[in-house]
N, C-alpha and C positions, 0 to 999 in steps of 0.2 A: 619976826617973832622974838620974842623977849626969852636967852636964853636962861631965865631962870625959872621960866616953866616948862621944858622940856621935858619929855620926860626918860627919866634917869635908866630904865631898861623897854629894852622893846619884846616883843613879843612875835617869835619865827616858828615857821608851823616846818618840822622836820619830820623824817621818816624812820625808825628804827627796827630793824630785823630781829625780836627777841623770840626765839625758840622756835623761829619757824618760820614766822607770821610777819609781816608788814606790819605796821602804827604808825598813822600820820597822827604826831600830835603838837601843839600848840603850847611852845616852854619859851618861859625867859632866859637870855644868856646864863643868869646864874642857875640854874635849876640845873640840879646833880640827878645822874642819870639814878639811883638808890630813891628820889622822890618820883621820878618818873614811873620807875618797877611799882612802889609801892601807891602811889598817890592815883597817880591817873590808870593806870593797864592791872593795879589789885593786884600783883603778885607781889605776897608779903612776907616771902621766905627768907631774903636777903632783908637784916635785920640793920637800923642804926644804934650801936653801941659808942660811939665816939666821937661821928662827924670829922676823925683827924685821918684815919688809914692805920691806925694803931693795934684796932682789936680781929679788924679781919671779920664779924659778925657780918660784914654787906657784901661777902665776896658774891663776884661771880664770873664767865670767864667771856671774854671778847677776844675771837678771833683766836681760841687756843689758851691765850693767857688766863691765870685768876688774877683779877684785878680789885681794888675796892670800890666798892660804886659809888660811895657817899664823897669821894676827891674827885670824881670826874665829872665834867660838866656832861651832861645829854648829849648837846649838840655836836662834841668829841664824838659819838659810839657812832655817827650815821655815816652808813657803809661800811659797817663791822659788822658780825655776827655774835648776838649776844645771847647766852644760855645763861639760863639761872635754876635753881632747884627748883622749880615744878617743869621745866623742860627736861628732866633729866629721865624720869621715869618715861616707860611707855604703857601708857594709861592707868591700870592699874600693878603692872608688872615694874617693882621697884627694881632700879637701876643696883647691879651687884655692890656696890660700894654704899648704896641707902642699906641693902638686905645686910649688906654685915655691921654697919652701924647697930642693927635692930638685933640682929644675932648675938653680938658682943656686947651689948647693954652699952656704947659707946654712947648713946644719945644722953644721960644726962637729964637735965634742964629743959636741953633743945633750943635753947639761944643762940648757941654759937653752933651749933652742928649744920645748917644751911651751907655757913662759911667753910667749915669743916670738909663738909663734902665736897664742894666746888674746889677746892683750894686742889684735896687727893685727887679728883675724877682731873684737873689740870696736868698734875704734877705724873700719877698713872699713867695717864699719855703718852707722857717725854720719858718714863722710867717704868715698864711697866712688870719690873722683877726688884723693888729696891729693899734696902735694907733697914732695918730697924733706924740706924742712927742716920738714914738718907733721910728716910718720912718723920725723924724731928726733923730736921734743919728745911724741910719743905715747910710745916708746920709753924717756924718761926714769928709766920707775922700773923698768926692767929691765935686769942686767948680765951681761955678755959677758965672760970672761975667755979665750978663745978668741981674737977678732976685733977689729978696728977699725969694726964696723957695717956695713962698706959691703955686706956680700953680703947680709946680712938688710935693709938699707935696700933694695938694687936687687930680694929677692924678694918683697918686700911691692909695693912701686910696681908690678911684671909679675904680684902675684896681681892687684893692685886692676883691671888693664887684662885680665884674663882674664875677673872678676868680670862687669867691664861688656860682654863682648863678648859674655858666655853671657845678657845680660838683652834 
């Protein structure tokens, strides 16, 4: 065969645990798991802002972590567990950190608050009493063109005290 018809990406049919659920789907090497969310399986909350890992719009979390999704290839996430902001709720019953985004006027836009949330409901986890100047430096790799942080700072601080008063 004449390698200069070859062809340059092939096509592997993978499996991915997002929110719950199995997805066998059919991506090329380079397909970022952010096209997969959004392209093929329609969950379009996890936003692309950058394409670089810069703004943090496409968080979501694997296996504990908030990661960006638009820098990781697909085929990376199979045999992880991947949640994204429409796994978060329980059906209609929004997840305490969506409910105080909405309480605190923290939504904004709504562009980045996917990320937003993913990023707290991550970082809650591993911290789930932190301090105002913990949830910046958590908040770091996510951008707000919208705000000066403070309402997304005060709805994370009032989910985390919601968190803790439903445990």
């Amino acid at each position: 065969m004449n390698n200069s018809l070859r062809k340059v990406y092939d096509v592997e049919s993978i499996v991915l645990n997002v929110n719950g659920c199995d997805f066998t789907i059919a991506v090329e090497k380079q397909t970022t798991l952010l096209d997969v969310l959004r392209d093929t399986l329609d969950l379009t909350g996890a936003k692309c802002g950058c394409s670089t890992g810069d703004c943090g719009a496409c968080k979501v979390i694997i296996d504990g972590e908030a990661v960006n999704s638009c820098t990781i290839h697909a085929w990376k996430a199979v045999g992880k567990k991947i949640l994204t902001i429409e796994g978060l709720s329980d059906g209609i019953t929004l997840h305490p950190i969506q409910q105080a985004f909405v309480e605190i006027g923290a939504i904004q836009c709504g562009y980045c608050t996917p990320g937003m949330i993913m990023t707290a409901k991550a970082f809650l986890d591993k911290n789930p009493t932190p301090s105002r100047d913990e949830v910046r430096v958590a908040l770091s790799n996510n951008l707000c063109r919208c705000t000066g942080y403070v309402k997304i700072i005060d709805a994370i601080i009032l989910a985390s005290e919601k968190i803790q008063q439903s445990a």
